[in-house]
Every structure is written in structure tokens, then in C-alpha cells.
C-alpha positions as a printed NumPy array, in Angstrom:
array([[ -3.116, -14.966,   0.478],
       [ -5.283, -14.168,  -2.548],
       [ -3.793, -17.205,  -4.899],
       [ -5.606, -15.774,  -8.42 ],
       [ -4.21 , -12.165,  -8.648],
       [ -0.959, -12.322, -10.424],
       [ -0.444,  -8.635, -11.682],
       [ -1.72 ,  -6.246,  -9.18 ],
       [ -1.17 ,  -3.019,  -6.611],
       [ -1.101,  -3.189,  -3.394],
       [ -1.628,  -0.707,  -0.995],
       [ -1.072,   1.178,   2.261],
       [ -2.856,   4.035,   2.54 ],
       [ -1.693,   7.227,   4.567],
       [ -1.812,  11.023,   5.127],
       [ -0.325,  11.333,   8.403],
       [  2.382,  14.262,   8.756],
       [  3.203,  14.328,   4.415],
       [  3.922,  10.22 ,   4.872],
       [  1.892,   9.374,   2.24 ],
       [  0.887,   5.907,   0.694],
       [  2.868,   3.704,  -0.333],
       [  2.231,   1.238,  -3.056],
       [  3.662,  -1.989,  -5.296],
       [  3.011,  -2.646,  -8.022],
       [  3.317,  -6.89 ,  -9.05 ],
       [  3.785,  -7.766, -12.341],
       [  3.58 , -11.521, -13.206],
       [  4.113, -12.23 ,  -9.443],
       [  6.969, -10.212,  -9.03 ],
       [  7.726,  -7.328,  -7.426],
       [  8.033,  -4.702, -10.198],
       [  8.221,  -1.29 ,  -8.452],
       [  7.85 ,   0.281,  -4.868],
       [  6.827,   3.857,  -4.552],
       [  5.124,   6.601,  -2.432],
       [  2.247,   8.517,  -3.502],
       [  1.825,  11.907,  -1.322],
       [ -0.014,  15.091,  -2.289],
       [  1.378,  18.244,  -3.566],
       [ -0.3  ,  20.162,  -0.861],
       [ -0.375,  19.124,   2.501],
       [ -2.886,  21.886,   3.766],
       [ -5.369,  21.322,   0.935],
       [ -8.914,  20.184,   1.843],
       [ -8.751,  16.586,   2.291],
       [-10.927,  16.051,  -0.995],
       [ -7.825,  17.583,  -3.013],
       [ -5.419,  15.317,  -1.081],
       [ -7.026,  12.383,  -1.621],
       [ -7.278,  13.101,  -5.232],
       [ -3.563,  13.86 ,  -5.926],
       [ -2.787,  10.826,  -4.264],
       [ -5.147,   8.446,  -6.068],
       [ -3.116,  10.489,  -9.398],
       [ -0.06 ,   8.674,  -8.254],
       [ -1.152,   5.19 ,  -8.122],
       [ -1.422,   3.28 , -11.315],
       [ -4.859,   2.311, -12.87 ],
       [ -3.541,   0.028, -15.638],
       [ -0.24 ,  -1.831, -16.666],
       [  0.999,  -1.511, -20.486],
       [  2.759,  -5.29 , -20.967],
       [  4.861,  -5.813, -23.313],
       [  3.039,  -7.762, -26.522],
       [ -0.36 ,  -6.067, -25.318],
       [ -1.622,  -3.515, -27.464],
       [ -4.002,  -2.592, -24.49 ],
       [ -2.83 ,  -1.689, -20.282],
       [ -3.956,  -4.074, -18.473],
       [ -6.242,  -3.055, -15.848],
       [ -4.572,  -3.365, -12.105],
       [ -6.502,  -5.165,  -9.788],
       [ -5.84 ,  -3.214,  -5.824],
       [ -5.482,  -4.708,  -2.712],
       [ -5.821,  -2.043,   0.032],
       [ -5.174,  -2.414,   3.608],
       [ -8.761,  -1.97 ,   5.178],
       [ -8.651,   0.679,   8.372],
       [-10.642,  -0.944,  11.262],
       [-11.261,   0.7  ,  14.841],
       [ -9.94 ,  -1.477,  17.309],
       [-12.104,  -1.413,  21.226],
       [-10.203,  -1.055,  24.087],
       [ -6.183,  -1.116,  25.183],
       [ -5.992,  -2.372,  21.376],
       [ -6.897,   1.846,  20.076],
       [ -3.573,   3.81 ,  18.752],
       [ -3.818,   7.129,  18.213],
       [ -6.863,   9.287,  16.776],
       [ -9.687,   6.671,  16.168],
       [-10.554,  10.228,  13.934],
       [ -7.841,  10.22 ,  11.471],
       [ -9.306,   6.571,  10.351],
       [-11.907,   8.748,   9.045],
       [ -9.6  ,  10.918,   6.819],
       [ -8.096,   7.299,   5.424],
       [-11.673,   5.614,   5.065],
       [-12.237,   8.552,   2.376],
       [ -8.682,   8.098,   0.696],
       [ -9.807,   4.311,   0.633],
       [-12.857,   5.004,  -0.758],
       [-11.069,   7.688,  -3.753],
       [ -8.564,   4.397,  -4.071],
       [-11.123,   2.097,  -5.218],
       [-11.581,   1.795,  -8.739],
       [-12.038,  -0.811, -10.841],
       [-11.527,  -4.466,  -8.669],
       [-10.455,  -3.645,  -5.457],
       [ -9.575,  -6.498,  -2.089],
       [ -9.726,  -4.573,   1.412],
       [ -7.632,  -6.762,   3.546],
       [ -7.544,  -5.599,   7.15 ],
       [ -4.162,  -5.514,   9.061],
       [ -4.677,  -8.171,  11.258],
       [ -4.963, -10.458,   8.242],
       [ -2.101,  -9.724,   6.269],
       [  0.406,  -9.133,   9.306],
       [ -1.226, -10.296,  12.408],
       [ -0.706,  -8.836,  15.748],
       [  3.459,  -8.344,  14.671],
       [  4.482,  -5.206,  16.179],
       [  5.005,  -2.831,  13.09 ],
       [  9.442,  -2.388,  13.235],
       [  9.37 ,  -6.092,  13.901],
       [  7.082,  -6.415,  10.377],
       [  8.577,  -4.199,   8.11 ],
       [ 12.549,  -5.405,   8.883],
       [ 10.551,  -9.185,   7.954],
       [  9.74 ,  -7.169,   4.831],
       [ 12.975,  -5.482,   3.696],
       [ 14.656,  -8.97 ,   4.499],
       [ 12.443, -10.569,   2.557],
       [ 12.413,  -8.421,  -0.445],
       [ 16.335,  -7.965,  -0.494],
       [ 16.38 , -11.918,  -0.375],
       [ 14.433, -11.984,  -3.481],
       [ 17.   ,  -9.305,  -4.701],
       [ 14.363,  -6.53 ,  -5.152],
       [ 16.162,  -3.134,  -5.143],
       [ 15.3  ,  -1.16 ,  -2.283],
       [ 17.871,   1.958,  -2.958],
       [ 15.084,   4.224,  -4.272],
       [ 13.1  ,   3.931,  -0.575],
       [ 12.068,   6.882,   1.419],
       [ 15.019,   7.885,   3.309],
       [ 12.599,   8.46 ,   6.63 ],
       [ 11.671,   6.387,   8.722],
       [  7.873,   6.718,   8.463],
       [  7.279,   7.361,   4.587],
       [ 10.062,   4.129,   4.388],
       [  7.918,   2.081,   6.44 ],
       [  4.384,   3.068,   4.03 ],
       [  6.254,   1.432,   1.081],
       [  7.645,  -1.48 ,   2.981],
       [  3.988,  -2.56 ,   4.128],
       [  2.78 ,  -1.877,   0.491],
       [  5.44 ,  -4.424,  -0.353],
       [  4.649,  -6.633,   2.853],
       [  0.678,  -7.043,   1.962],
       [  1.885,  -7.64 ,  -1.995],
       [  4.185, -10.417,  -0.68 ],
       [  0.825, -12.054,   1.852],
       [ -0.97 , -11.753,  -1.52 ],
       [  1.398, -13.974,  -3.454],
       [  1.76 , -16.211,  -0.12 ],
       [  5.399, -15.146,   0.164],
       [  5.29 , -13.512,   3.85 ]])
């Protein structure tokens, strides 16, 4: 829980297979929109990737009564190499997101790790918490990723914006 951000974007960054990351933006503490930021071209260098995806994120918030956008704090889920039985996957690809972290941080920027937004909860167990949580605070969730794997990107967005506001 970070109690003083109240308009912010959170983040779950991703590449893997065109998935994307997904992102949600909070306005006001409340959930104002869900999306998923992926690049144009999958098979560009990963520079270029990172760079159209960074594009699709928002910097700044125009409120209404503010002549100026307000400037969006991030909170990004922070990749972390796990020892042991505890390793999924390629340990490499972390790599790949550590640099789409790093093009994701501008301006005031909270790395939360995994473990500290969602625990050890298996990730299908996590993200149906999420979309039952959301859809009980009657955010509309018809404009998700139809697939299962860009669906779950947004979803976690939304599940480390709702740890933020202490609402997980």
C-alpha cells in the first residue's frame, strides 16, 4: 500500500509473445481506465520495442479545472530473479523487461516487486481476485484483451493499482 499517491499509473510490464504491458491509470483513487500497451513491431530491436511501448503509457493527466496535465506518478512491478525451485522460465527474458523498466521510468516512479503487491498467490488464483474485485467496484471490464495472457497483463496492472490504494 502506498497511502499518498492518489492519481497515478500502475504498471505490469511485458514483451513476451506480443502480450504487452498492461497499465491503469487512477484518477482521484479510482480506477479510471485499463489498457495494454504493445509495440507495433514485434521483431524490432528491443530498443524500438521498448520505446513504442513507453509511447502508449501516459506521462501526464489533463483534470478537469487544471489548465496544466498533471504529471502521473508510476508504480511498476519490479522483475526480481528468484534462486532455486522458485525460477520460472528464462531468468534471460528478465533482462529484456529490466530495460523496458528502465525506458518506463520517468518522472516519479515506485518499483514494487511481486511478492509485495500479490504475495506467493498463484497468478489465475490472483487475477480472478482482481476481476472480482474490480467488477464489485463496478469498473467496466468489456474493453479487456480477449486472450488469456494480454487479459491477465491488464488485470495485474489493475491488481497492483488496487494494493496501492489498499483495496486488494
Amino acid at each position: 500500500m502506498i497511502p499518498d499517491l492518489h492519481t497515478f499509473v500502475a504498471i505490469d510490464p511485458g514483451f513476451a509473445k506480443g502480450n504487452g504491458t498492461g497499465w491503469c491509470l487512477v484518477v482521484a483513487r479510482q480506477i479510471y481506465q485499463l489498457s495494454l500497451a504493445t509495440a507495433t513491431d514485434h521483431r524490432a530491436s528491443l530498443a524500438t520495442r521498448a520505446k513504442q511501448i513507453a509511447a502508449c503509457i501516459p506521462a501526464s493527466f489533463r483534470a478537469t479545472g487544471f489548465t496544466e496535465p498533471i504529471p502521473l506518478p508510476r508504480v511498476i512491478e519490479h522483475m526480481r530473479i528468484y534462486s532455486g525451485p522458485q525460477q520460472k522460465g528464462d531468468q534471460n527474458d528478465l533482462l529484456d523487461l529490466a530495460y523496458l523498466e528502465g525506458k518506463l521510468d520517468e518522472g516519479d516512479v515506485r518499483l514494487v516487486p511481486a511478492r509485495t503487491w500479490k504475495g506467493n498467490v498463484p497468478k489465475d488464483i490472483m487475477q480472478t481476485r482482481i476481476e472480482k474485485k474490480l467488477l464489485a467496484l463496478g469498473v467496466d471490464l468489456s474493453g479487456l484483451p480477449r486472450a488469456k495472457e494480454k487479459k491477465g497483463s491488464v488485470l495485474e496492472a489493475a491488481g497492483i493499482a488496487l494494493w496501492v490504494m489498499g483495496a486488494l
